[in-house]
OpenMM code with the backbone's topology and positions (N, CA, C; nanometers):
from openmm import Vec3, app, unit

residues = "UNK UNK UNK UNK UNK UNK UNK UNK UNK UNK UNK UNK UNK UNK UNK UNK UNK UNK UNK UNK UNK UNK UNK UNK UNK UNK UNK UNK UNK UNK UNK UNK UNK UNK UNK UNK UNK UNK UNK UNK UNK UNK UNK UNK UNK UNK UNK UNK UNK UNK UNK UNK UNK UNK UNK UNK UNK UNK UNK UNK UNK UNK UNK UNK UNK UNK UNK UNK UNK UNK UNK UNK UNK UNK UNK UNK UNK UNK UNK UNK UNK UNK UNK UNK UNK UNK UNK UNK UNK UNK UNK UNK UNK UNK UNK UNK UNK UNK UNK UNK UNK".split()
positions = [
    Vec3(-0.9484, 0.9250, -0.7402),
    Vec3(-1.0890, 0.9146, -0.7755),
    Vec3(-1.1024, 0.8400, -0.9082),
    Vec3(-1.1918, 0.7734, -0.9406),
    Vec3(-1.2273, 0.6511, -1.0531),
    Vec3(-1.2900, 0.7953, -1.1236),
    Vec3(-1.3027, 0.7404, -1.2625),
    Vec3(-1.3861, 0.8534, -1.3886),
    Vec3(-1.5505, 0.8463, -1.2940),
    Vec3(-1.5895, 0.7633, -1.2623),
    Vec3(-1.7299, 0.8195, -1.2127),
    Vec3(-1.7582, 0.8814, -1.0522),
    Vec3(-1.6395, 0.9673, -1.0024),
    Vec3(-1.6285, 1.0292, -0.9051),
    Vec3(-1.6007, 0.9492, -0.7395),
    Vec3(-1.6354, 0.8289, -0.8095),
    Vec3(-1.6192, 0.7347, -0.6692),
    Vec3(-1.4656, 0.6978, -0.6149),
    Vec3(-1.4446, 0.6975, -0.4799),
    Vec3(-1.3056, 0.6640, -0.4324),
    Vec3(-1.2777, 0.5440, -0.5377),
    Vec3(-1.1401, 0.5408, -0.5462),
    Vec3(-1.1061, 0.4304, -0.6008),
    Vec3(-1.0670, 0.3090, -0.4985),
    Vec3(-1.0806, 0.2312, -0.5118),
    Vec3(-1.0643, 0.1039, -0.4508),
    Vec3(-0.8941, 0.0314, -0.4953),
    Vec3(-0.8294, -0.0295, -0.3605),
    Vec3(-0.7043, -0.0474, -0.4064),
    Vec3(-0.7240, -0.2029, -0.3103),
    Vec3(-0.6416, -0.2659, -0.3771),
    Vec3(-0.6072, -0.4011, -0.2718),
    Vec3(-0.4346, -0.3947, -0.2521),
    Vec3(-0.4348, -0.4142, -0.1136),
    Vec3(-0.3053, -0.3787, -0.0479),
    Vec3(-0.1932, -0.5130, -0.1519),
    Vec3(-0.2845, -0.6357, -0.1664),
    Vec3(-0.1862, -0.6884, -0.2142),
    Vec3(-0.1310, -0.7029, -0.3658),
    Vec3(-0.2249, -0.5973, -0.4721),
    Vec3(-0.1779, -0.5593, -0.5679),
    Vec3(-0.1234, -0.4586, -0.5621),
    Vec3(-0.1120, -0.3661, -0.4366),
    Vec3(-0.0181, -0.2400, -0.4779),
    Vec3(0.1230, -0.3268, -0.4359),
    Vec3(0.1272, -0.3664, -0.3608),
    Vec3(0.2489, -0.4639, -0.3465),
    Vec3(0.3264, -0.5664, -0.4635),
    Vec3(0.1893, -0.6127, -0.5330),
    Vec3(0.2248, -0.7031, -0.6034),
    Vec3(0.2812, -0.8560, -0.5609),
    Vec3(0.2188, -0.8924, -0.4702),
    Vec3(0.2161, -1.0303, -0.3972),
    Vec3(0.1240, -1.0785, -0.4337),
    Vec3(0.0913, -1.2611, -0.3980),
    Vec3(-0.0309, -1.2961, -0.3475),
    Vec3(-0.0840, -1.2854, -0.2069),
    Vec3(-0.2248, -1.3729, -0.2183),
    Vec3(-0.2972, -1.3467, -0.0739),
    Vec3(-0.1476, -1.4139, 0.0171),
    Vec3(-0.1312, -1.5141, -0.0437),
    Vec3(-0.0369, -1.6298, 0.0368),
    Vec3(0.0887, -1.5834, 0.0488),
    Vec3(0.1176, -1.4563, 0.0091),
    Vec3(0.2787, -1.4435, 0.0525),
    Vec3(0.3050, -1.4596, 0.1775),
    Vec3(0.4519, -1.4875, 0.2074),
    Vec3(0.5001, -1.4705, 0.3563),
    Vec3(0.5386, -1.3580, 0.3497),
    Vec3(0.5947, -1.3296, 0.4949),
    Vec3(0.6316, -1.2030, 0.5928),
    Vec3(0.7560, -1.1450, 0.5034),
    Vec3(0.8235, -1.2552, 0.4709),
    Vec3(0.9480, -1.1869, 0.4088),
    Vec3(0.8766, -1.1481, 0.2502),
    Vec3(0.8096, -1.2469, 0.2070),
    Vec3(0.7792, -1.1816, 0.0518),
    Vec3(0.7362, -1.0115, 0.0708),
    Vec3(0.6532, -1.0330, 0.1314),
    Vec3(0.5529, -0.8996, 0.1521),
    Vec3(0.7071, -0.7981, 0.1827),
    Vec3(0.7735, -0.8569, 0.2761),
    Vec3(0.8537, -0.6961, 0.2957),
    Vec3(0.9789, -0.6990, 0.1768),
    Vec3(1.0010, -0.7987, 0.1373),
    Vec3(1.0790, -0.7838, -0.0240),
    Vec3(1.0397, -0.6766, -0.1171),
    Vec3(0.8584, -0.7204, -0.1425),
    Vec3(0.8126, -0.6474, -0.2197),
    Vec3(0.7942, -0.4685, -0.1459),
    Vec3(0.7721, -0.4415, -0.0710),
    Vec3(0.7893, -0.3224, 0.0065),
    Vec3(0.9006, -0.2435, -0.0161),
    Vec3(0.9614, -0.3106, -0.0373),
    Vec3(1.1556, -0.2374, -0.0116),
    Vec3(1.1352, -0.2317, -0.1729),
    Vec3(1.1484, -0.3404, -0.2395),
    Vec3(1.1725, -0.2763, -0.4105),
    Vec3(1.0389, -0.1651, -0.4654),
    Vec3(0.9415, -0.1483, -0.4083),
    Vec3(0.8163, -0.0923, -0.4192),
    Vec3(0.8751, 0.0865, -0.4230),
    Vec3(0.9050, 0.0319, -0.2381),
    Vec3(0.9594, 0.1893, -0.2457),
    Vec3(1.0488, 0.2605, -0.2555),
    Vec3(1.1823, 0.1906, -0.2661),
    Vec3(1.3260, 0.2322, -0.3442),
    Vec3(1.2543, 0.2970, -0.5169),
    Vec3(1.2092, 0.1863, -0.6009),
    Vec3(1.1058, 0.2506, -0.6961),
    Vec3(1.0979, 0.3959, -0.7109),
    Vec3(0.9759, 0.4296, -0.6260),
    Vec3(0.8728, 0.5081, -0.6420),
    Vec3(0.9402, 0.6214, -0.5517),
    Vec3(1.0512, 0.6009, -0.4789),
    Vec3(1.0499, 0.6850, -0.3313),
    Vec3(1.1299, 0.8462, -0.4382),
    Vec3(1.0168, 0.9290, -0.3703),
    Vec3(1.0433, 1.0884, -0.4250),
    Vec3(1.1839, 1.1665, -0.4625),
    Vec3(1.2804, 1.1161, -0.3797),
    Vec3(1.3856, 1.1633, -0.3796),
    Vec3(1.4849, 1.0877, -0.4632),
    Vec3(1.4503, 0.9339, -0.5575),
    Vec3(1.4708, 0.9263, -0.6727),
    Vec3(1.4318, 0.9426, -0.7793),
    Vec3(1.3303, 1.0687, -0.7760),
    Vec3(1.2552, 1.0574, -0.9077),
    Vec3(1.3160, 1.2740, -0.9456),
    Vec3(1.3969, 1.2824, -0.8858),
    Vec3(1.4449, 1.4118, -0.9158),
    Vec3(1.4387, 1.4968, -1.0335),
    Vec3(1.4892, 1.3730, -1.1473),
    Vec3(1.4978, 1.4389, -1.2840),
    Vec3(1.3594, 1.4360, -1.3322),
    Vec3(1.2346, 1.3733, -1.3005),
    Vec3(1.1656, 1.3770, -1.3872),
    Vec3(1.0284, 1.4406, -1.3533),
    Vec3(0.9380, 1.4586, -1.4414),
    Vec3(0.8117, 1.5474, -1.4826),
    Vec3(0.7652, 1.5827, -1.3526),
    Vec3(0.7122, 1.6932, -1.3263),
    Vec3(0.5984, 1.7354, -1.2025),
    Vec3(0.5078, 1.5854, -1.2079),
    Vec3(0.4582, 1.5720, -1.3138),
    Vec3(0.3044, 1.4930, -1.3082),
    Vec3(0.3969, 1.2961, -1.2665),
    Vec3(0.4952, 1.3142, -1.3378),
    Vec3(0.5681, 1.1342, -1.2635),
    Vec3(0.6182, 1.1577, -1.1487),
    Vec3(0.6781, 1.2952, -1.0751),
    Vec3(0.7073, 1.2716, -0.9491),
    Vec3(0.5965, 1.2940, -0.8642),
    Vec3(0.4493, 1.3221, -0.8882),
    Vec3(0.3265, 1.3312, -0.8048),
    Vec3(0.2647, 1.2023, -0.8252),
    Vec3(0.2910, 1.1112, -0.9510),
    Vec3(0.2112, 0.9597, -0.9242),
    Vec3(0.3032, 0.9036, -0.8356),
    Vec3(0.4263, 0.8785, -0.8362),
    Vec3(0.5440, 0.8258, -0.7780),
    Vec3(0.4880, 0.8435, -0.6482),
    Vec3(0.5017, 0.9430, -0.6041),
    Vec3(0.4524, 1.0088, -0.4581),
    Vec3(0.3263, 0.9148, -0.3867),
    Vec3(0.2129, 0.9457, -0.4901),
    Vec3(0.0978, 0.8771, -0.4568),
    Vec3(0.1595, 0.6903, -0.4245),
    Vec3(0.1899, 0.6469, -0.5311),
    Vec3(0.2312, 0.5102, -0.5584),
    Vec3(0.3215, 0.4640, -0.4230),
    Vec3(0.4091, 0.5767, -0.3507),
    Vec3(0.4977, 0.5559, -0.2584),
    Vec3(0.4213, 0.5741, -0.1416),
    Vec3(0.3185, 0.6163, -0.0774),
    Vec3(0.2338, 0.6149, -0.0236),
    Vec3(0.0943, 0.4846, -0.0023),
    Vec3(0.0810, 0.4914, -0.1130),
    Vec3(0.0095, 0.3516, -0.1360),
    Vec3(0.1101, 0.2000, -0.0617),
    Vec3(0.1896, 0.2237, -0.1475),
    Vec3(0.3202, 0.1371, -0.0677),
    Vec3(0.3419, 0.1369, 0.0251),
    Vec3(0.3059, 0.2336, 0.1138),
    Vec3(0.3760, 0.2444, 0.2525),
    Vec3(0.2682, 0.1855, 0.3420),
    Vec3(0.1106, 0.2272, 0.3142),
    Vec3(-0.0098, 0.1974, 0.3769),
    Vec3(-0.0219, 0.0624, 0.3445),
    Vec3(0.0079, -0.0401, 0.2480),
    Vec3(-0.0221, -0.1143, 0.2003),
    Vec3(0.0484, -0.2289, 0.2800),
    Vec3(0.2322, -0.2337, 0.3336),
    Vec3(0.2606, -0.2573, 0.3893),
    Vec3(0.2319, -0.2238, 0.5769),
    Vec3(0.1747, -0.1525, 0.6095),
    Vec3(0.1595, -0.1445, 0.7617),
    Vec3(0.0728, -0.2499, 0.7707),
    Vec3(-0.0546, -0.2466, 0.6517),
    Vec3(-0.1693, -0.3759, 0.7155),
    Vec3(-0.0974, -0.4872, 0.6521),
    Vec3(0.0176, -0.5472, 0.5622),
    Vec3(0.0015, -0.6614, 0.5603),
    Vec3(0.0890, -0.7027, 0.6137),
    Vec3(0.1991, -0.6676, 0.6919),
    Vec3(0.3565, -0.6697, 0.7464),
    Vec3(0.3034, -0.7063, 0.9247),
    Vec3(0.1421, -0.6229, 0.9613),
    Vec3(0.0881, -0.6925, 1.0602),
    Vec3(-0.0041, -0.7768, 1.1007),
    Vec3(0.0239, -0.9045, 1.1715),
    Vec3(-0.0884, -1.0136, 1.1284),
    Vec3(-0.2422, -0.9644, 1.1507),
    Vec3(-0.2233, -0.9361, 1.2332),
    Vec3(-0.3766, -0.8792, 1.3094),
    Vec3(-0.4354, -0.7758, 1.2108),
    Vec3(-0.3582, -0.6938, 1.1420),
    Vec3(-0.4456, -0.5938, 1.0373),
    Vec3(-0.4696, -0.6752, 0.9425),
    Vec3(-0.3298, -0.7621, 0.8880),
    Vec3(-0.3211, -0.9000, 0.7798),
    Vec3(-0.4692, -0.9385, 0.8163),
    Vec3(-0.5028, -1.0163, 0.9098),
    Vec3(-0.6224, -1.1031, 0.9368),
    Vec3(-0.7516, -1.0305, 0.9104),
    Vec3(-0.7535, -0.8831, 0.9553),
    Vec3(-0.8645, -0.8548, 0.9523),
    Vec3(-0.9029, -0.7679, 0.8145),
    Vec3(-0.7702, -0.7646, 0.7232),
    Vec3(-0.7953, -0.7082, 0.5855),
    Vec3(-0.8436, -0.7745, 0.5301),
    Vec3(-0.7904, -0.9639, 0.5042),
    Vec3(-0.8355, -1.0773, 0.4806),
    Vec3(-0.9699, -1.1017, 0.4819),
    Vec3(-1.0645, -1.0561, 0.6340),
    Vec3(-1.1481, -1.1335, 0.6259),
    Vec3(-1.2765, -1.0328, 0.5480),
    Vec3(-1.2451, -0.8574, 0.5830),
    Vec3(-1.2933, -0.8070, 0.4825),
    Vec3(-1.3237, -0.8169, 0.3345),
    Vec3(-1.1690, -0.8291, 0.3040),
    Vec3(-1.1659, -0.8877, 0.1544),
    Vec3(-1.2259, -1.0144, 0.1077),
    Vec3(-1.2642, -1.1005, 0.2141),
    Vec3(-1.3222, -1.2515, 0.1692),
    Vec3(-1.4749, -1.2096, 0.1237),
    Vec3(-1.5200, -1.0898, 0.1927),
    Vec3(-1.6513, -1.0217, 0.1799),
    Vec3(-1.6865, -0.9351, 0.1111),
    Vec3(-1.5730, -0.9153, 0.0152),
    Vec3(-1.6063, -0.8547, -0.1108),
    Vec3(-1.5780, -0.7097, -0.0821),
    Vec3(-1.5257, -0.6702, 0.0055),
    Vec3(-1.5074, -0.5307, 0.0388),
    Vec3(-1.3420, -0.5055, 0.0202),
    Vec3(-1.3018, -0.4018, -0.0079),
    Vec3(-1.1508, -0.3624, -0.0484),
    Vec3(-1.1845, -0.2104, 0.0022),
    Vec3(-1.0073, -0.2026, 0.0454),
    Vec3(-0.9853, -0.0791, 0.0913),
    Vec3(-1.0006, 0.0393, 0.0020),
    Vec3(-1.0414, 0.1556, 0.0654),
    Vec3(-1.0772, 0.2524, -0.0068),
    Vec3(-0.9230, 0.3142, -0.0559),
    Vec3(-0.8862, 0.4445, -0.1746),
    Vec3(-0.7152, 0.4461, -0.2239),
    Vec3(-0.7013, 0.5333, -0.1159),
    Vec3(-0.7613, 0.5921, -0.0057),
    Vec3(-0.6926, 0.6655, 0.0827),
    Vec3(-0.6924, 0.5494, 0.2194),
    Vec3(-0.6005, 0.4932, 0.2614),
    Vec3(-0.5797, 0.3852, 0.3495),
    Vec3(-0.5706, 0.4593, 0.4585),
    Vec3(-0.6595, 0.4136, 0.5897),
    Vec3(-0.6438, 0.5039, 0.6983),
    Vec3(-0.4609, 0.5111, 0.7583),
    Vec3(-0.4404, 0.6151, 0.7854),
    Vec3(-0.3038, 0.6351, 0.8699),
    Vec3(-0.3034, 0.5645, 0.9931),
    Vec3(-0.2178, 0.4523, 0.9860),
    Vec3(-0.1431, 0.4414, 1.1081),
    Vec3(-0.0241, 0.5046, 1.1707),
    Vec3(0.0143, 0.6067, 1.1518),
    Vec3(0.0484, 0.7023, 1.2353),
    Vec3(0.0696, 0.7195, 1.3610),
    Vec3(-0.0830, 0.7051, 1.4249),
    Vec3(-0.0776, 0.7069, 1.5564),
    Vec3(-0.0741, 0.6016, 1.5797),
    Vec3(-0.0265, 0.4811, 1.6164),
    Vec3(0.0047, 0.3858, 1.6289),
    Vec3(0.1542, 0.3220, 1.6519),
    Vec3(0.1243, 0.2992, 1.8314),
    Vec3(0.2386, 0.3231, 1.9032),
    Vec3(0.3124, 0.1339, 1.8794),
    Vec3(0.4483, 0.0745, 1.8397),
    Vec3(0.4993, -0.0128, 1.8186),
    Vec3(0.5941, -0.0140, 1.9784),
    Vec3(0.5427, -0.1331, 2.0486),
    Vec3(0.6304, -0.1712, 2.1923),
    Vec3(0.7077, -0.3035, 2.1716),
    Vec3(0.7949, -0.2772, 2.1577),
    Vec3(0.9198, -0.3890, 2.2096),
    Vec3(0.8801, -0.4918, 2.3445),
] * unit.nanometer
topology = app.Topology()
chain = topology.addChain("A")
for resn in residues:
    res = topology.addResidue(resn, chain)
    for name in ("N", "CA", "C"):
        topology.addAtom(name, app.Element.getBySymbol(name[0]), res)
């Protein structure tokens, strides 16, 4: 939540730290060092409050990559974002979302 109670707003390609223009491999470069980073089970030694941003941050990371790692979410995050709209910090779960070979 932002100081004036409103969701916070995140862009998938600054939690990543890419540009709009990365390729497939940038985007999943940045993914892998993102969440080696942040991922919970290296943050053992330290504070309750850094292993709960970590957490958040590793999450963010993870949602952040499903839409840009796929073109079709890629495309349609894009054309949102051309419209001035950005994802809200809770990124819907793809979860249910079955991947066919």
């Amino acid at each position: 939540m932002s100081s004036d109670g409103q969701p916070r707003r995140v862009c998938c390609y600054e939690v990543l730290g890419v540009t709009r223009v990365a390729s497939e491999a940038q985007i999943k470069k940045a993914y892998r060092r993102g969440a080696l980073k942040n991922h919970p089970d290296k943050l053992s030694g330290k504070s309750e409050t850094e292993q709960a941003e970590a957490k958040e941050r590793f999450t963010e990371i993870g949602q952040a990559y499903a839409i840009l790692s796929d073109p079709e979410k890629r495309r349609l995050y894009d054309i949102g974002e051309s419209r001035g709209r950005s994802l809200p910090a809770r990124l819907p779960s793809t979860s249910h979302l079955h991947h066919f070979a």
